[in-house]
C-alpha positions in Angstrom: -77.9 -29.2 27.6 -79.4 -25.5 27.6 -79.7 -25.8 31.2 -76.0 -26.8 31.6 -75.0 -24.2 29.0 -77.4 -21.4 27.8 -75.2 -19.7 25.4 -75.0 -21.0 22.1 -71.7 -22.5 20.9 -70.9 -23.9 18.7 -66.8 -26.1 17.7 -65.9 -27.0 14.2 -62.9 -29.8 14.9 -60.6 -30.6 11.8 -60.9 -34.8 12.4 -62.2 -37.5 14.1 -61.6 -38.8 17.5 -59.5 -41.6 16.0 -57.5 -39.7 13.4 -54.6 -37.4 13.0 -54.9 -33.1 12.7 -51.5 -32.1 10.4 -49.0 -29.7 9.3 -48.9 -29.0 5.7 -45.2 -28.6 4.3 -46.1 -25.6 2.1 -49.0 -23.0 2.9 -49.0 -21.6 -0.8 -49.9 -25.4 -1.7 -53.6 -23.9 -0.3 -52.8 -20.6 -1.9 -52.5 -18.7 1.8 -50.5 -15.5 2.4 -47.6 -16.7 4.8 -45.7 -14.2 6.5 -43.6 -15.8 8.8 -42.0 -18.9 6.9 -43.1 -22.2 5.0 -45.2 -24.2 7.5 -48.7 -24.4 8.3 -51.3 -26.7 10.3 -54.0 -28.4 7.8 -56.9 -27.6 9.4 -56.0 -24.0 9.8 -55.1 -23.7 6.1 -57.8 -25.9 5.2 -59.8 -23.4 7.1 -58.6 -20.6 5.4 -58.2 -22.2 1.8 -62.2 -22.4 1.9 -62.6 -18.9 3.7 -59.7 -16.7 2.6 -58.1 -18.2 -0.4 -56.0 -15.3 -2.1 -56.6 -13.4 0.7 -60.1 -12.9 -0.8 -63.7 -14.0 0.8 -65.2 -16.5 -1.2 -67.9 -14.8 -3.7 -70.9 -16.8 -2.4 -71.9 -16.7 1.3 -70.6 -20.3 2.9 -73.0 -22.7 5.4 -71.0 -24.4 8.1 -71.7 -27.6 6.1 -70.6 -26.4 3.1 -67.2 -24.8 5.3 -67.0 -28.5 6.5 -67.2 -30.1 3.4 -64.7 -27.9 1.4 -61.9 -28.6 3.8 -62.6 -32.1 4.1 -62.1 -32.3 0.4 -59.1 -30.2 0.4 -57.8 -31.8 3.5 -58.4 -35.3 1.1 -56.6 -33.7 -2.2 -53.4 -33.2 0.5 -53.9 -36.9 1.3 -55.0 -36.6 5.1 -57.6 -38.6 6.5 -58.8 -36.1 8.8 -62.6 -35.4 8.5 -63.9 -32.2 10.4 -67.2 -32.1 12.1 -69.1 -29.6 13.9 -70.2 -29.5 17.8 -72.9 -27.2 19.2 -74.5 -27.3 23.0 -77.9 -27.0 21.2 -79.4 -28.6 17.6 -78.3 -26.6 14.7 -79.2 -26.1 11.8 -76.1 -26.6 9.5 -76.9 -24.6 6.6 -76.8 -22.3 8.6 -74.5 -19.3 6.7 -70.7 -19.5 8.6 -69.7 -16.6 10.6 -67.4 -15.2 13.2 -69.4 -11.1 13.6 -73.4 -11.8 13.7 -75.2 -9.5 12.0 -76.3 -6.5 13.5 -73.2 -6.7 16.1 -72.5 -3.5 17.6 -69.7 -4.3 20.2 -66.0 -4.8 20.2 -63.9 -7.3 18.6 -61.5 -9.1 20.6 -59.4 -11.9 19.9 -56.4 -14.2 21.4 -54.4 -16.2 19.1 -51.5 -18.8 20.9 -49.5 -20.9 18.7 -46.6 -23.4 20.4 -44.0 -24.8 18.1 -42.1 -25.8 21.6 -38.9 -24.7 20.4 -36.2 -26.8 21.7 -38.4 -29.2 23.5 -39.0 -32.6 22.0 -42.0 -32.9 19.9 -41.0 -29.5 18.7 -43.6 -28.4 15.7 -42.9 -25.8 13.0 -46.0 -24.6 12.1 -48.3 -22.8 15.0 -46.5 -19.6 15.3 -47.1 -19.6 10.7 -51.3 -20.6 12.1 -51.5 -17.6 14.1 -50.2 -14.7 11.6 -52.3 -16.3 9.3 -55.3 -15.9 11.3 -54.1 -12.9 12.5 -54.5 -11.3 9.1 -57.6 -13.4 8.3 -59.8 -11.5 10.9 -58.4 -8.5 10.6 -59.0 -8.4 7.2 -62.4 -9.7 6.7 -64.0 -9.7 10.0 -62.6 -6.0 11.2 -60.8 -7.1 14.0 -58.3 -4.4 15.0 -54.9 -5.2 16.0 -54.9 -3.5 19.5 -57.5 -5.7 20.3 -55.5 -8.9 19.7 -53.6 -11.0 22.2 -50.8 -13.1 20.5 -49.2 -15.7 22.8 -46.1 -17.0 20.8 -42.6 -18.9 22.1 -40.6 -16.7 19.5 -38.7 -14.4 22.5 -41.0 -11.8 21.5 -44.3 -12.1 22.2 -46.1 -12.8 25.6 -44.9 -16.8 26.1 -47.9 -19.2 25.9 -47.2 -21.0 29.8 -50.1 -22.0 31.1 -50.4 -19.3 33.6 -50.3 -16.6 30.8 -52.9 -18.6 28.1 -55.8 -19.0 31.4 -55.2 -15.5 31.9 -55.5 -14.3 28.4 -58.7 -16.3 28.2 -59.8 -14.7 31.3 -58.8 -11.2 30.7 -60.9 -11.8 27.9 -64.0 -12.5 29.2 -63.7 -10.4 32.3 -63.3 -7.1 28.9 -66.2 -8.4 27.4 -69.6 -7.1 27.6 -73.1 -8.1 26.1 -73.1 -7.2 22.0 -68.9 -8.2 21.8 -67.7 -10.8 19.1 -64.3 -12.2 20.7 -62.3 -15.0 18.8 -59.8 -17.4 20.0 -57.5 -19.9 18.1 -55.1 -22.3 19.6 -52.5 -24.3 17.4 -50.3 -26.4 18.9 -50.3 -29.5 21.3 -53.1 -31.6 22.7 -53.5 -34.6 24.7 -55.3 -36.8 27.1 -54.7 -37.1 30.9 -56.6 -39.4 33.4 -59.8 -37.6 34.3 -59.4 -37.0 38.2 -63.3 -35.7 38.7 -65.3 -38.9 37.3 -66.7 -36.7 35.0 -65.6 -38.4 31.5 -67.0 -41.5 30.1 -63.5 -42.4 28.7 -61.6 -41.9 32.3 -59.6 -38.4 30.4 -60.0 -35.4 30.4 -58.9 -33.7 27.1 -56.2 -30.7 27.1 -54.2 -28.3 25.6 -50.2 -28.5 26.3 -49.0 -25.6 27.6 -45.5 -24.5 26.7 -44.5 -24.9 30.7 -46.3 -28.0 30.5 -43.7 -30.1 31.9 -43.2 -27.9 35.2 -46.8 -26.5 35.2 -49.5 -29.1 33.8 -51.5 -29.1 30.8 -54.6 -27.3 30.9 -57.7 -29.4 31.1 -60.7 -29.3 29.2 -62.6 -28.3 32.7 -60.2 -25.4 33.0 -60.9 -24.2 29.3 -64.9 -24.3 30.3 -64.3 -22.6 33.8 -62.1 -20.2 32.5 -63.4 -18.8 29.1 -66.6 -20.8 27.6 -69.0 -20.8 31.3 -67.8 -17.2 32.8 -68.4 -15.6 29.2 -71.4 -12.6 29.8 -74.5 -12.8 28.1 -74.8 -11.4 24.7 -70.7 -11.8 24.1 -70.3 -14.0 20.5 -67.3 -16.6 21.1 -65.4 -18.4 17.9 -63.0 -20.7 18.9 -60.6 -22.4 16.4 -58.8 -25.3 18.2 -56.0 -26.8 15.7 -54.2 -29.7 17.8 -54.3 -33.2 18.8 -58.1 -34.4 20.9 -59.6 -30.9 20.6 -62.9 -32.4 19.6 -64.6 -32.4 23.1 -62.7 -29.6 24.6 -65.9 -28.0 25.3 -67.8 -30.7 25.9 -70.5 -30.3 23.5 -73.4 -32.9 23.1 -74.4 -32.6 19.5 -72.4 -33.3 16.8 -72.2 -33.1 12.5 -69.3 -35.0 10.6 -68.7 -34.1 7.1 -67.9 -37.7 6.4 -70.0 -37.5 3.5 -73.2 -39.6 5.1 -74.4 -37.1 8.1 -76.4 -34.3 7.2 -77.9 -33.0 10.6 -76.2 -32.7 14.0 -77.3 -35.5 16.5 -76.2 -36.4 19.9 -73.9 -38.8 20.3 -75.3 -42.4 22.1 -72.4 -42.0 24.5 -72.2 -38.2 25.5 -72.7 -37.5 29.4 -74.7 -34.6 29.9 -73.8 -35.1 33.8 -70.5 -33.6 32.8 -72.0 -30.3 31.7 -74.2 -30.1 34.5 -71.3 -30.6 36.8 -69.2 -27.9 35.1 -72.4 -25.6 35.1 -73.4 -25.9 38.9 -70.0 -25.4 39.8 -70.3 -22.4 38.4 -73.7 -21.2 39.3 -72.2 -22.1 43.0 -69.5 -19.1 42.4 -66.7 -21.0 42.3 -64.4 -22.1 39.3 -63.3 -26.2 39.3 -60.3 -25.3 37.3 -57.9 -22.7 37.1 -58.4 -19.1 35.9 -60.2 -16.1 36.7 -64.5 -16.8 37.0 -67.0 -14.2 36.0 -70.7 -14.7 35.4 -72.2 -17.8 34.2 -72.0 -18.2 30.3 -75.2 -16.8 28.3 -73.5 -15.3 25.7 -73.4 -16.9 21.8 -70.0 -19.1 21.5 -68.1 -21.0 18.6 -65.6 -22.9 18.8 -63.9 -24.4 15.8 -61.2 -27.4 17.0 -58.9 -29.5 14.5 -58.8 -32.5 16.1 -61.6 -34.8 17.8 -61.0 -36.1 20.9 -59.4 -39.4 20.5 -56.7 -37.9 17.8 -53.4 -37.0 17.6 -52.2 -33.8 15.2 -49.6 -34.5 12.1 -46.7 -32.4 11.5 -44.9 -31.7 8.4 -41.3 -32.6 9.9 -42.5 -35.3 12.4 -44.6 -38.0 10.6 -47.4 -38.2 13.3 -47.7 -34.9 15.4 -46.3 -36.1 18.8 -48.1 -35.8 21.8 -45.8 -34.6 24.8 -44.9 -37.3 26.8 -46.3 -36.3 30.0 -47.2 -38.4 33.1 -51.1 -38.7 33.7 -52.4 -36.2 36.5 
Protein backbone atom coordinates (compact mmCIF):
# COMPACT_ATOMS: atom_id res chain seq x y z
CA UNK A 1 0.00 0.00 0.00
CA UNK A 2 2.85 2.60 0.64
CA UNK A 3 4.27 1.70 -2.51
CA UNK A 4 0.91 2.38 -4.35
CA UNK A 5 0.38 5.48 -2.24
CA UNK A 6 3.15 7.16 -0.13
CA UNK A 7 1.30 9.89 1.30
CA UNK A 8 -0.61 9.38 4.23
CA UNK A 9 -4.43 9.67 3.92
CA UNK A 10 -6.50 9.10 5.63
CA UNK A 11 -11.19 8.98 4.92
CA UNK A 12 -13.64 9.12 7.71
CA UNK A 13 -17.07 7.83 5.84
CA UNK A 14 -20.41 8.57 7.83
CA UNK A 15 -21.85 4.59 7.21
CA UNK A 16 -21.44 1.46 6.08
CA UNK A 17 -21.30 -0.04 2.65
CA UNK A 18 -24.86 -1.32 3.18
CA UNK A 19 -26.51 1.64 4.82
CA UNK A 20 -28.03 4.95 4.17
CA UNK A 21 -25.92 8.72 4.67
CA UNK A 22 -28.99 11.40 5.54
CA UNK A 23 -30.33 14.81 5.70
CA UNK A 24 -31.43 15.98 8.98
CA UNK A 25 -34.78 18.17 8.81
CA UNK A 26 -33.40 20.81 11.34
CA UNK A 27 -29.61 21.76 11.82
CA UNK A 28 -30.27 23.52 15.25
CA UNK A 29 -31.64 19.85 16.25
CA UNK A 30 -27.38 19.43 16.49
CA UNK A 31 -27.05 22.90 17.73
CA UNK A 32 -25.18 24.20 14.28
CA UNK A 33 -25.09 27.77 13.05
CA UNK A 34 -27.19 27.60 9.73
CA UNK A 35 -26.93 30.42 7.46
CA UNK A 36 -28.60 29.57 4.53
CA UNK A 37 -31.97 27.77 5.49
CA UNK A 38 -33.25 24.63 7.64
CA UNK A 39 -31.60 21.64 6.00
CA UNK A 40 -28.53 19.74 6.68
CA UNK A 41 -26.75 16.36 5.77
CA UNK A 42 -26.18 14.04 9.03
CA UNK A 43 -22.94 13.20 8.71
CA UNK A 44 -21.83 16.72 8.07
CA UNK A 45 -23.78 17.95 11.18
CA UNK A 46 -22.95 14.95 12.99
CA UNK A 47 -19.48 16.06 12.01
CA UNK A 48 -19.76 19.35 13.26
CA UNK A 49 -22.13 18.62 16.34
CA UNK A 50 -18.93 16.70 17.77
CA UNK A 51 -16.32 19.34 16.44
CA UNK A 52 -18.08 22.75 16.44
CA UNK A 53 -21.15 22.56 18.54
CA UNK A 54 -22.17 26.26 19.33
CA UNK A 55 -19.77 27.23 17.07
CA UNK A 56 -17.22 26.42 19.80
CA UNK A 57 -14.25 23.71 19.69
CA UNK A 58 -14.86 21.09 22.06
CA UNK A 59 -12.79 21.79 25.43
CA UNK A 60 -10.81 18.49 25.33
CA UNK A 61 -8.68 17.63 22.32
CA UNK A 62 -10.72 14.71 20.21
CA UNK A 63 -9.00 11.24 18.79
CA UNK A 64 -10.46 10.11 15.40
CA UNK A 65 -12.02 7.34 17.50
CA UNK A 66 -13.50 9.29 19.84
CA UNK A 67 -14.74 11.84 16.59
CA UNK A 68 -16.19 8.45 15.27
CA UNK A 69 -17.81 7.43 18.17
CA UNK A 70 -19.56 10.73 19.05
CA UNK A 71 -21.29 10.99 15.77
CA UNK A 72 -22.24 7.57 15.62
CA UNK A 73 -24.03 8.14 18.88
CA UNK A 74 -25.52 11.24 17.75
CA UNK A 75 -26.25 9.97 14.33
CA UNK A 76 -28.20 6.99 16.66
CA UNK A 77 -30.12 9.72 19.08
CA UNK A 78 -31.55 11.11 15.39
CA UNK A 79 -32.50 7.48 14.66
CA UNK A 80 -30.15 6.73 11.65
CA UNK A 81 -28.45 3.56 11.22
CA UNK A 82 -25.47 4.89 9.67
CA UNK A 83 -22.17 3.98 11.50
CA UNK A 84 -18.98 5.90 10.37
CA UNK A 85 -15.64 4.41 10.03
CA UNK A 86 -12.31 5.51 9.13
CA UNK A 87 -9.97 4.53 5.96
CA UNK A 88 -6.23 5.21 5.82
CA UNK A 89 -3.59 3.84 2.97
CA UNK A 90 -1.35 2.93 5.92
CA UNK A 91 -2.17 1.34 9.79
CA UNK A 92 -3.13 4.06 12.06
CA UNK A 93 -3.18 4.52 15.13
CA UNK A 94 -6.76 5.82 16.03
CA UNK A 95 -6.29 7.61 19.14
CA UNK A 96 -4.58 9.49 17.28
CA UNK A 97 -5.74 13.36 18.27
CA UNK A 98 -8.24 14.58 15.08
CA UNK A 99 -7.01 17.26 12.89
CA UNK A 100 -7.36 19.14 9.65
CA UNK A 101 -3.70 21.83 10.18
CA UNK A 102 -0.80 19.47 11.64
CA UNK A 103 1.18 20.94 13.97
CA UNK A 104 4.01 22.95 13.11
CA UNK A 105 2.27 23.74 9.47
CA UNK A 106 3.72 26.70 7.95
CA UNK A 107 2.01 26.72 4.51
CA UNK A 108 -1.26 27.96 3.01
CA UNK A 109 -4.60 26.87 3.59
CA UNK A 110 -6.71 26.02 0.73
CA UNK A 111 -10.02 24.51 0.48
CA UNK A 112 -12.93 23.55 -2.12
CA UNK A 113 -16.23 23.00 -0.84
CA UNK A 114 -19.14 21.67 -3.69
CA UNK A 115 -22.54 21.02 -2.46
CA UNK A 116 -25.43 19.74 -5.28
CA UNK A 117 -29.05 20.02 -4.25
CA UNK A 118 -29.78 19.45 -8.24
CA UNK A 119 -32.32 21.99 -8.28
CA UNK A 120 -35.08 21.07 -10.59
CA UNK A 121 -33.73 17.68 -11.50
CA UNK A 122 -35.26 14.61 -9.99
CA UNK A 123 -33.74 13.39 -6.97
CA UNK A 124 -33.38 17.03 -6.07
CA UNK A 125 -31.87 17.34 -2.24
CA UNK A 126 -32.24 20.34 0.00
CA UNK A 127 -29.46 20.19 2.15
CA UNK A 128 -25.78 20.36 0.38
CA UNK A 129 -25.62 23.92 -0.46
CA UNK A 130 -26.76 24.41 3.94
CA UNK A 131 -23.35 21.46 4.21
CA UNK A 132 -21.04 23.75 2.59
CA UNK A 133 -21.72 27.25 4.51
CA UNK A 134 -21.55 25.29 7.41
CA UNK A 135 -18.14 24.03 6.69
CA UNK A 136 -17.40 27.04 5.25
CA UNK A 137 -17.56 28.79 8.60
CA UNK A 138 -16.24 25.69 10.50
CA UNK A 139 -12.67 26.04 8.96
CA UNK A 140 -12.55 29.41 8.82
CA UNK A 141 -13.22 29.74 12.20
CA UNK A 142 -11.22 27.14 13.89
CA UNK A 143 -8.73 26.00 11.43
CA UNK A 144 -7.74 29.66 9.97
CA UNK A 145 -8.72 29.09 6.61
CA UNK A 146 -9.17 32.42 4.81
CA UNK A 147 -11.95 33.04 2.55
CA UNK A 148 -9.88 34.00 -0.59
CA UNK A 149 -8.54 30.77 -0.43
CA UNK A 150 -11.84 28.91 -0.67
CA UNK A 151 -13.44 27.54 -3.84
CA UNK A 152 -17.32 27.10 -3.42
CA UNK A 153 -18.96 25.16 -6.23
CA UNK A 154 -22.81 25.65 -5.64
CA UNK A 155 -26.07 25.25 -8.22
CA UNK A 156 -27.62 28.51 -6.61
CA UNK A 157 -27.02 30.91 -9.96
CA UNK A 158 -24.26 32.36 -8.11
CA UNK A 159 -21.52 30.50 -7.43
CA UNK A 160 -19.17 28.68 -9.92
CA UNK A 161 -21.83 25.49 -11.01
CA UNK A 162 -20.52 22.16 -9.70
CA UNK A 163 -20.48 20.24 -13.64
CA UNK A 164 -18.19 17.87 -13.81
CA UNK A 165 -15.77 19.78 -15.82
CA UNK A 166 -15.58 22.62 -13.24
CA UNK A 167 -15.36 20.16 -9.83
CA UNK A 168 -12.01 18.06 -11.73
CA UNK A 169 -10.73 21.38 -12.33
CA UNK A 170 -11.25 22.79 -8.96
CA UNK A 171 -9.55 19.62 -7.57
CA UNK A 172 -6.85 20.17 -10.00
CA UNK A 173 -6.26 23.78 -9.64
CA UNK A 174 -5.85 22.77 -6.29
CA UNK A 175 -3.15 20.60 -6.35
CA UNK A 176 -1.30 22.13 -9.21
CA UNK A 177 -1.34 25.78 -6.10
CA UNK A 178 -0.14 23.60 -3.72
CA UNK A 179 3.32 23.21 -2.46
CA UNK A 180 5.12 21.07 0.23
CA UNK A 181 4.08 22.41 3.99
CA UNK A 182 0.10 23.43 2.57
CA UNK A 183 -2.95 22.02 4.45
CA UNK A 184 -5.79 22.01 1.66
CA UNK A 185 -9.36 20.68 2.52
CA UNK A 186 -12.14 19.44 0.35
CA UNK A 187 -15.78 18.52 1.19
CA UNK A 188 -18.32 17.15 -1.17
CA UNK A 189 -22.11 16.83 -0.27
CA UNK A 190 -24.34 15.74 -2.62
CA UNK A 191 -24.93 12.66 -4.88
CA UNK A 192 -23.11 9.28 -5.17
CA UNK A 193 -23.46 6.22 -6.95
CA UNK A 194 -22.08 3.06 -8.53
CA UNK A 195 -21.34 2.53 -12.26
CA UNK A 196 -19.94 -0.72 -13.96
CA UNK A 197 -16.25 -0.63 -13.51
CA UNK A 198 -14.87 -0.56 -17.23
CA UNK A 199 -10.94 -1.12 -16.10
CA UNK A 200 -11.28 -4.58 -14.12
CA UNK A 201 -9.96 -2.93 -11.38
CA UNK A 202 -12.89 -3.40 -8.65
CA UNK A 203 -13.68 -6.61 -7.01
CA UNK A 204 -17.43 -5.63 -7.03
CA UNK A 205 -17.46 -4.94 -11.12
CA UNK A 206 -18.19 -0.72 -10.01
CA UNK A 207 -16.49 1.86 -9.73
CA UNK A 208 -17.82 4.28 -7.04
CA UNK A 209 -18.59 8.12 -8.01
CA UNK A 210 -19.66 11.37 -7.26
CA UNK A 211 -22.72 12.78 -9.50
CA UNK A 212 -21.98 15.72 -11.05
CA UNK A 213 -24.57 18.35 -11.57
CA UNK A 214 -24.21 17.84 -15.62
CA UNK A 215 -24.16 14.31 -14.84
CA UNK A 216 -26.76 13.38 -17.24
CA UNK A 217 -24.97 15.00 -20.41
CA UNK A 218 -21.45 14.72 -18.92
CA UNK A 219 -20.91 11.40 -16.70
CA UNK A 220 -20.40 11.08 -13.15
CA UNK A 221 -16.96 11.29 -11.97
CA UNK A 222 -15.30 8.06 -11.01
CA UNK A 223 -13.52 7.13 -8.11
CA UNK A 224 -10.29 6.60 -10.63
CA UNK A 225 -10.74 10.24 -11.72
CA UNK A 226 -10.97 11.51 -8.01
CA UNK A 227 -7.48 9.58 -7.36
CA UNK A 228 -5.90 10.78 -10.78
CA UNK A 229 -7.01 14.07 -10.35
CA UNK A 230 -6.57 15.30 -6.63
CA UNK A 231 -5.36 12.35 -4.15
CA UNK A 232 -2.17 10.72 -6.63
CA UNK A 233 -0.88 14.26 -8.31
CA UNK A 234 -0.98 15.91 -4.72
CA UNK A 235 2.99 17.22 -4.06
CA UNK A 236 4.85 15.96 -1.27
CA UNK A 237 4.51 17.61 2.06
CA UNK A 238 0.82 19.03 0.97
CA UNK A 239 -1.83 17.90 4.03
CA UNK A 240 -5.25 16.72 2.29
CA UNK A 241 -8.75 16.48 4.44
CA UNK A 242 -11.40 15.27 2.53
CA UNK A 243 -15.11 15.18 3.85
CA UNK A 244 -17.15 13.14 1.40
CA UNK A 245 -21.01 13.37 2.59
CA UNK A 246 -23.05 11.30 -0.21
CA UNK A 247 -24.20 7.98 -1.17
CA UNK A 248 -20.97 4.90 -1.62
CA UNK A 249 -18.25 7.46 -0.68
CA UNK A 250 -16.62 4.85 1.41
CA UNK A 251 -13.94 3.58 -1.17
CA UNK A 252 -13.67 6.70 -3.15
CA UNK A 253 -10.15 6.61 -2.48
CA UNK A 254 -9.60 3.27 -2.45
CA UNK A 255 -8.07 2.88 0.87
CA UNK A 256 -7.04 -0.71 2.24
CA UNK A 257 -7.39 -0.34 5.97
CA UNK A 258 -10.23 0.37 7.67
CA UNK A 259 -11.94 1.25 11.58
CA UNK A 260 -15.76 1.06 12.13
CA UNK A 261 -17.16 2.65 15.10
CA UNK A 262 -19.64 -0.08 15.36
CA UNK A 263 -18.87 -0.34 18.92
CA UNK A 264 -16.70 -3.89 18.50
CA UNK A 265 -13.48 -2.61 16.31
CA UNK A 266 -10.92 -0.81 18.02
CA UNK A 267 -7.91 -0.88 15.50
CA UNK A 268 -7.85 -0.35 11.71
CA UNK A 269 -7.38 -3.72 9.73
CA UNK A 270 -7.46 -4.50 6.21
CA UNK A 271 -10.33 -5.72 4.80
CA UNK A 272 -10.16 -9.77 3.55
CA UNK A 273 -11.49 -8.58 0.24
CA UNK A 274 -9.61 -5.25 -0.59
CA UNK A 275 -7.45 -5.41 -3.95
CA UNK A 276 -4.27 -3.75 -3.55
CA UNK A 277 -3.85 -4.37 -7.56
CA UNK A 278 -6.20 -1.47 -7.83
CA UNK A 279 -3.93 0.93 -6.18
CA UNK A 280 -0.99 -0.23 -7.80
CA UNK A 281 -2.76 0.20 -11.13
CA UNK A 282 -3.86 3.74 -10.29
CA UNK A 283 -0.14 4.45 -8.97
CA UNK A 284 1.85 3.14 -12.11
CA UNK A 285 -0.39 4.97 -14.26
CA UNK A 286 0.76 7.73 -12.69
CA UNK A 287 4.33 7.18 -12.19
CA UNK A 288 4.07 6.47 -16.22
CA UNK A 289 3.02 10.35 -16.59
CA UNK A 290 -0.21 9.94 -17.66
CA UNK A 291 -3.63 10.45 -15.79
CA UNK A 292 -6.40 7.25 -16.41
CA UNK A 293 -9.09 9.66 -15.62
CA UNK A 294 -9.93 13.02 -16.31
CA UNK A 295 -8.35 16.13 -14.91
CA UNK A 296 -5.19 17.95 -14.84
CA UNK A 297 -1.92 15.38 -13.42
CA UNK A 298 0.90 16.80 -11.46
CA UNK A 299 3.46 14.81 -9.58
CA UNK A 300 2.92 11.63 -7.98
CA UNK A 301 1.14 11.95 -4.39
CA UNK A 302 3.70 12.05 -1.31
CA UNK A 303 2.00 14.56 0.48
CA UNK A 304 -0.12 13.71 3.97
CA UNK A 305 -4.02 13.26 2.84
CA UNK A 306 -7.51 12.85 4.78
CA UNK A 307 -10.30 12.25 3.56
CA UNK A 308 -13.49 12.10 5.63
CA UNK A 309 -16.64 10.42 3.29
CA UNK A 310 -20.33 9.92 4.70
CA UNK A 311 -21.25 7.01 3.12
CA UNK A 312 -19.37 3.51 2.48
CA UNK A 313 -19.39 2.16 -0.60
CA UNK A 314 -22.31 0.01 -0.97
CA UNK A 315 -24.77 2.90 0.53
CA UNK A 316 -27.15 5.19 -0.52
CA UNK A 317 -27.48 8.87 1.34
CA UNK A 318 -31.11 9.87 3.14
CA UNK A 319 -32.69 13.10 2.61
CA UNK A 320 -34.92 14.97 4.80
CA UNK A 321 -37.75 15.45 2.00
CA UNK A 322 -37.11 12.20 0.05
CA UNK A 323 -37.26 9.15 2.49
CA UNK A 324 -34.13 7.35 1.09
CA UNK A 325 -31.60 9.77 -0.61
CA UNK A 326 -32.06 8.81 -4.34
CA UNK A 327 -29.43 7.93 -6.38
CA UNK A 328 -29.60 9.51 -10.04
CA UNK A 329 -30.92 7.25 -12.26
CA UNK A 330 -28.17 7.05 -14.68
CA UNK A 331 -27.30 4.33 -17.22
CA UNK A 332 -24.04 2.26 -16.37
CA UNK A 333 -20.84 3.45 -18.32
Amino acid sequence: AQSAIPAEVRMISGCQDSQTSADVSNVASFQLPDPAGRAGGACTSALLEVLYADRRQPDEDLTFQEVLLEMRSILSSGRYSQIPQLSSSRPLDIRTEFNIVPDGSYGERRAVLIGINYVGQSGELSGCHNDVYNMKEYIMDVHGFEESNITLLLDDGYHTPPTRENILDAYATLVAQSQSGDTCFCHYSGHGGKVKDDDGDEDDGYDETLVPLDYASEGQIRDDDVFNTLVGPMRKGVTLTCIMDCCHSGTILDLPYVFKADGESDVMTMPSDFNLTTLISLAAGLAAGGTLGSGKAGQFATGLLTCIACCTMMETSRSRDIPMRQEAHIPAM
